[in-house]
N, C-alpha and C positions, 0 to 999 in steps of 0.2 A: 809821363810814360803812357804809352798807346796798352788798351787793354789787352793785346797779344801778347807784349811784351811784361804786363803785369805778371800774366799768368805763368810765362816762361821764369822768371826772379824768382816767382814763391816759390814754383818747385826744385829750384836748383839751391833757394835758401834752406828749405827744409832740408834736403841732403847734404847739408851741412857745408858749403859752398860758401867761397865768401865773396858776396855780391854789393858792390860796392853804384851809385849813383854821382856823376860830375866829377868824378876826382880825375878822369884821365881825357875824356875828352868830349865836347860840348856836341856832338852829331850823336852818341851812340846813347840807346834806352837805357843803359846800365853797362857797368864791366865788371868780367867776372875775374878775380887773382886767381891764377896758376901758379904762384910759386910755391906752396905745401900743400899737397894734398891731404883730404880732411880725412878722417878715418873712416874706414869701411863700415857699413850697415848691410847687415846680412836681407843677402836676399833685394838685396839695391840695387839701380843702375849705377855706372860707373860715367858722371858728366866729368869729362877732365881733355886737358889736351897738354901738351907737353914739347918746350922747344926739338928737344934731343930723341924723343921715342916714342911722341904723339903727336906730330906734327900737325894732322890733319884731322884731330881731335877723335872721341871716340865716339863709336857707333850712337850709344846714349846720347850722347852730346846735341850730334849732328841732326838725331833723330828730333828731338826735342826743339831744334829750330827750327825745322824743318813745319814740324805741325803746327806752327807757333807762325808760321810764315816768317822767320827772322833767320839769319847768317850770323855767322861771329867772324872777326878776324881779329889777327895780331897787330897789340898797338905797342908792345915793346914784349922784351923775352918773359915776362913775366904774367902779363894782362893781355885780356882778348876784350873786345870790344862785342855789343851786341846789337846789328842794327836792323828793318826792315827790308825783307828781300826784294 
């Protein structure tokens, strides 16, 4: 995993995030599950995206790959993938 992408996992792991490595597909740094959201921490960003009501994930989210120089996309209704912009 590229050190952009390092740094984007720890902080999506620390908020509780479940960031998973190879399980869903061999091109992406990491994938992050979307299927339960992990519980709120006051005063946190909200990284989440959601098939039915976050499509286009949230501002947090986006922000974060953004500085990170990485995109995420959808690799089924559940998992996003996380790759190099």
């Amino acid at each position: 995993m590229n050190k952009n992408a390092k740094l984007a996992y720890d902080v999506l792991k620390k908020a509780g995030m479940v960031v998973m490595t190879d399980n869903w597909s061999q091109t992406a740094h990491f994938e992050i599950s979307v299927e339960e959201m992990p519980d709120a921490l006051p005063n946190a960003p909200l990284y989440w995206a959601d098939m039915d009501g976050l499509y286009d994930g949230s501002i947090a989210l986006n922000n974060l790959m953004d500085k990170h120089g990485l995109f995420w996309e959808w690799i089924n209704g559940c998992v996003i993938g996380v790759y190099d912009a």
